[in-house]
C-alpha positions as CSV (number, residue, x, y, z in Angstrom):
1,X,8.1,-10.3,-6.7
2,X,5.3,-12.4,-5.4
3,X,2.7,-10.9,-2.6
4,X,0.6,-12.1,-0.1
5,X,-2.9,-9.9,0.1
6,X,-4.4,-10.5,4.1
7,X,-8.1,-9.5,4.2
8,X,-8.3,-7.4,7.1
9,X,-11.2,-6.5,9.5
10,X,-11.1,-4.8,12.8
11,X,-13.9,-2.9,14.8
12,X,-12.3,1.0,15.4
13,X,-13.0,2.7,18.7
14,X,-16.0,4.4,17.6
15,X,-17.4,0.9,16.6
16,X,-17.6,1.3,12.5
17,X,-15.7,-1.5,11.0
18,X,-12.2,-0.5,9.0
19,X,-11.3,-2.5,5.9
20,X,-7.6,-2.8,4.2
21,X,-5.7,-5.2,3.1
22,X,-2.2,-5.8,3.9
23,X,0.6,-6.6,1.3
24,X,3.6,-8.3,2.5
25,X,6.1,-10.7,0.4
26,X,4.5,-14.0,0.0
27,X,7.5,-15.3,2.0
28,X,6.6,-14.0,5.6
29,X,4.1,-16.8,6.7
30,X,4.6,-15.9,10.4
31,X,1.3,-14.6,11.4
32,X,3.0,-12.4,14.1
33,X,4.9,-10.4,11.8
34,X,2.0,-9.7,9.7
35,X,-0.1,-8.7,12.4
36,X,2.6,-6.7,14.1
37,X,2.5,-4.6,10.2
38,X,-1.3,-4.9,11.3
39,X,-0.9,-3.1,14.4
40,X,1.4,-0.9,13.3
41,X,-0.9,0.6,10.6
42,X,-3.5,1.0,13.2
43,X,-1.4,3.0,15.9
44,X,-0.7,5.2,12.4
45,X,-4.5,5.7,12.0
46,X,-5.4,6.0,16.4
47,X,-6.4,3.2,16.5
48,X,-3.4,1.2,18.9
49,X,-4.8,-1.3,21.1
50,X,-7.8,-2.9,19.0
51,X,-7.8,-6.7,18.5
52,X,-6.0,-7.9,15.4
53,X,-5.9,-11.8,15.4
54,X,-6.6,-14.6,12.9
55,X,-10.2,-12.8,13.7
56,X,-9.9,-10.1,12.2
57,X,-7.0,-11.1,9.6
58,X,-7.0,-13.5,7.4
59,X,-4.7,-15.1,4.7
60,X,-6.9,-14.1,0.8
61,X,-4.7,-15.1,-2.5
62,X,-1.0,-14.6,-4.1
63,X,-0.2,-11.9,-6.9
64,X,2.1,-10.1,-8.6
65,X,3.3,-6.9,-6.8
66,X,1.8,-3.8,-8.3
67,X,4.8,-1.0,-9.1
68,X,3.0,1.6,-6.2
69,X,3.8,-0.8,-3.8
70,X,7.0,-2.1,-4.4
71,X,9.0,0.7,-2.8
72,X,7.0,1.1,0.3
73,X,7.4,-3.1,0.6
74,X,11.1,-2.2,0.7
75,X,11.5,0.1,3.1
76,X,8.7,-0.8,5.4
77,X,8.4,-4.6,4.8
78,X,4.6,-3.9,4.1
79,X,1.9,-2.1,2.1
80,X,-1.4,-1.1,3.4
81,X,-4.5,-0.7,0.6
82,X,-7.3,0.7,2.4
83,X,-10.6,-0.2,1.6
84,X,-13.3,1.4,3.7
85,X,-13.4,3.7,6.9
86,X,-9.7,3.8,7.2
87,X,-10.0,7.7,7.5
């Protein structure tokens, strides 16, 4: 399975800046989906209701799907790497 990795970048409430990077299959191209997996990461961490837009997300490459993220990409239709301040 192919992946899509989207660079992600929003301000948190407390104003630090929180970096992941979503994994979706490389076949979901509808920005509104993947911001909707976006947003639904950041209600997860309390953070519902800050701006996730072609701002703050943006397309980065293609890979190969790593075997830790397969079976969350399954069930959930996404996987979230964080990268800093996701706490």
């Amino acid at each position: 399975m192919k992946v899509a990795v989207w660079d992600t970048y929003v301000t948190k409430k407390d104003g630090s800046i929180m970096h992941f990077d979503i994994i979706a299959p490389q076949e979901i191209r509808d920005t509104t989906i993947i911001y909707g997996y976006g947003k639904d990461y950041l209600k997860n961490k309390g953070q519902d209701g800050q701006p996730l837009s072609s701002k703050e997300c943006r397309f980065c490459h293609i890979e190969s799907v790593k075997p830790q993220w397969e079976t969350e990409i399954k069930q959930k239709g996404y996987f979230i790497i964080e990268m800093e301040n996701c706490e």
